[in-house]
N, C-alpha and C positions, 0 to 999 in steps of 0.2 A: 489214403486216409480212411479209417473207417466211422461208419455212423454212429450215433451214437440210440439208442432205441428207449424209448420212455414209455414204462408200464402206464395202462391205465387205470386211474384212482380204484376200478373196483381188483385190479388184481395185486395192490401193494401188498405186503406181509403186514400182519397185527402184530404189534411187539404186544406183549403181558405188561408193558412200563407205560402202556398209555393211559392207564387206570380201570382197564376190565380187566375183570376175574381176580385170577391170583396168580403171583410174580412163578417164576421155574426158579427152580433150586440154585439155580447159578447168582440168581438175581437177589435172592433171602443170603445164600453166601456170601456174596459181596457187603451186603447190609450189617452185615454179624461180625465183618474184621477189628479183631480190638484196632485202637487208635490211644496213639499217644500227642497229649498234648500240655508242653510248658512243666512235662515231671511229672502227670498223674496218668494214669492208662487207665482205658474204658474200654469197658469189653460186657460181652453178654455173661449174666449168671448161670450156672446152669443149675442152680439150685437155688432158687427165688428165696427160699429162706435162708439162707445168708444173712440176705438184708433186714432180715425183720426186727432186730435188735435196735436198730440205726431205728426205725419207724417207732417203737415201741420208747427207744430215748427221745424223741422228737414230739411223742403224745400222737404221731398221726394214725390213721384208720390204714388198716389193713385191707387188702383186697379179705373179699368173704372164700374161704378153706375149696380149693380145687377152682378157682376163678384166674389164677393168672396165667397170662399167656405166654409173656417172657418178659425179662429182668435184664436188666442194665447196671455194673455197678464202677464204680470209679474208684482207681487205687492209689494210696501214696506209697516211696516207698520210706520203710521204717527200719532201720540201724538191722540191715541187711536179708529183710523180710520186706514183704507189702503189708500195708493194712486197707482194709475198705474204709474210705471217709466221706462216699458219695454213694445213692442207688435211688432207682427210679424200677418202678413194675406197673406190669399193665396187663388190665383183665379186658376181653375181648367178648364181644357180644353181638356174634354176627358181620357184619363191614362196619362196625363201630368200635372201638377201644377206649378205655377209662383209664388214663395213667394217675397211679397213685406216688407221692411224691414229686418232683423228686428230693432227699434227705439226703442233707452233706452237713457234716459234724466237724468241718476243718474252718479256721480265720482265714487259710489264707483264700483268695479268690471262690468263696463259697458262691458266689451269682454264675461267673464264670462260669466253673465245676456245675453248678444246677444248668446251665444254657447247654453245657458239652451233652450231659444227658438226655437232655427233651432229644437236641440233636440227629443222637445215636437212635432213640428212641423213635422217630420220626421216620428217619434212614427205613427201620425195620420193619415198623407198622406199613409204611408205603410201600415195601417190599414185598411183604406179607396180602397185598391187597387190602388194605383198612383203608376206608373212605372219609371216615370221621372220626378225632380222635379229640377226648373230652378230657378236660382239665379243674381242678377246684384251684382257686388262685393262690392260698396261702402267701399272700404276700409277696410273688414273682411276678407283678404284674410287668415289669423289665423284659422279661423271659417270656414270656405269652405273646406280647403285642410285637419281639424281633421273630417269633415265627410264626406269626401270622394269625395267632386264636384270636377271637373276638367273643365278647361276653353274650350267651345266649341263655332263655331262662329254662329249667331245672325238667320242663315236661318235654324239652327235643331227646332227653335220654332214651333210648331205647328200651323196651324193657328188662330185655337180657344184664343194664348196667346198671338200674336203678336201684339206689338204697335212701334211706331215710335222707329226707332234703338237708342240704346245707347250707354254704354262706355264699352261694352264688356258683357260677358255671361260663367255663372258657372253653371253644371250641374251635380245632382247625381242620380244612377242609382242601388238602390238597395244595397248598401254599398259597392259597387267596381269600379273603375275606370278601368278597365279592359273591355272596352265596348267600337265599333265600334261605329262612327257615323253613318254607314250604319243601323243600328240596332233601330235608332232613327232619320230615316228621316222622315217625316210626308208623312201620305199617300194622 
């Protein structure tokens, strides 16, 4: 029989997925697989303006021109084509991130469809190494509290994501709400 040999805590390996730094390209790839679910497929944009039609019918705020970092959009499919009837984009600011939206233009399962995207959107930003990833509520308060934001007020933004205040502020930290806001003042 042979023994079995146990490293000591100072020479275990660091994985990138325990939340320093930033994820290896394997770890962003796997984060970026479309995914289907219940008929509609999510996948990354790779042309963030895709979406901005969907935001522009919706009356929402655009990320500000050269701010987004990556796009999420949700597809149905249409009498032997896709159409986009969901997207979510997010500007990034440092180990912080701003998602804007998410916009779904479908009756059917519109909350759903907005939960798939934070989802996806979470997936990526965690993959990417974002630490904090900030939210305006638009009426998903459903969608924020199943993963995890919690309402914090408007000056934990970083500078980098700051725009004129609005109607409050959700923010998630890694899948726990269990987190000072001391811990996410901007330096």
């Amino acid at each position: 029989m042979g023994r079995s040999r146990t490293r000591p805590k100072s020479a275990r390996p660091t994985s990138s997925d325990s939340g320093g730094g930033r994820a290896s390209g394997a770890t962003l790839a796997s984060a970026t697989i479309p995914r289907v679910w219940q008929g509609i497929g999510y996948r990354p944009l790779p042309n963030a303006g895709d979406a901005r039609p969907l935001f522009e019918f919706a009356a929402l705020p655009w990320p500000a021109t050269g701010d987004v970092s990556f796009a999420w959009g949700a597809f149905a499919a249409a009498s032997g084509d896709e159409r986009l009837v969901g997207a979510l984009v997010a500007g990034r600011g440092g180990g912080d991130a701003m998602l804007h939206g998410p916009v779904v233009i479908t009756e059917t399962q519109p909350l759903e469809i907005a939960a798939q995207l934070v989802a996806a959107a979470l997936d990526q930003a965690t993959a990417s190494g974002i630490t904090t990833v900030f939210a305006r509520p638009q009426g998903l308060d459903r969608v924020w509290v199943r993963y995890g934001f919690i309402p914090v007020p408007e000056s934990t933004l970083s500078t980098g994501l700051a725009r004129p205040a609005g109607v409050g502020l959700y923010a998630w930290r890694g899948g726990s709400a269990l987190w000072t806001l001391r811990e996410a003042a901007p330096a």
